[in-house]
C-alpha positions as CSV (number, residue, x, y, z in Angstrom):
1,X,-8.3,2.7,14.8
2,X,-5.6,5.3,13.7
3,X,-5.3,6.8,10.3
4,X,-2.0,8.3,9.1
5,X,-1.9,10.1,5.6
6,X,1.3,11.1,4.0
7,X,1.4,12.6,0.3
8,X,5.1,11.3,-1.4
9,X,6.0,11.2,-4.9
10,X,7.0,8.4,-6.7
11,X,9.1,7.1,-9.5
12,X,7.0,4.4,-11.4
13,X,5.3,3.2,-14.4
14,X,1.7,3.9,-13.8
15,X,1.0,0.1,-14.7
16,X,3.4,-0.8,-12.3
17,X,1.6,1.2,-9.3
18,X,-1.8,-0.2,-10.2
19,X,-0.5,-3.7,-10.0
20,X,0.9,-2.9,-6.6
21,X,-2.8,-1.4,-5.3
22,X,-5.0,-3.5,-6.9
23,X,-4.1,-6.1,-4.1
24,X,-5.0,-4.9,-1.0
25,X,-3.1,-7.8,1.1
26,X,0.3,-6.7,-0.7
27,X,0.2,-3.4,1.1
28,X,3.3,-4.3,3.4
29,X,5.4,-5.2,0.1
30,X,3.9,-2.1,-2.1
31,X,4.9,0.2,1.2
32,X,7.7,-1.5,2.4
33,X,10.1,1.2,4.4
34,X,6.7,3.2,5.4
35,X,4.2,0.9,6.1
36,X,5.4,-1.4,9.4
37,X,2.3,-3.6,9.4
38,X,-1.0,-4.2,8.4
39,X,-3.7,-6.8,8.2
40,X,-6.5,-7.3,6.3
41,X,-9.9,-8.2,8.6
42,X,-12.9,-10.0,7.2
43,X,-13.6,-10.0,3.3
44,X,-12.5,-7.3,1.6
């Protein structure tokens, strides 16, 4: 397994960005243009 970290700002209502990461099968939507693919395995 390969981890890549990358530190960006951005522009968003706080509410907003927890709404995105709460989910953790929306990461492909919540990092669309950085994030090519992902999968979530077993039961997260």
């Amino acid at each position: 397994m390969t981890t890549i970290c990358r530190d960006m700002s951005v522009e968003t209502a706080a509410e907003k960005a927890c709404v995105a990461l709460r989910d953790p099968t929306s990461a492909a939507r919540a990092f669309a243009g950085v994030l090519t693919n992902a999968r979530v395995e077993k039961d997260v």
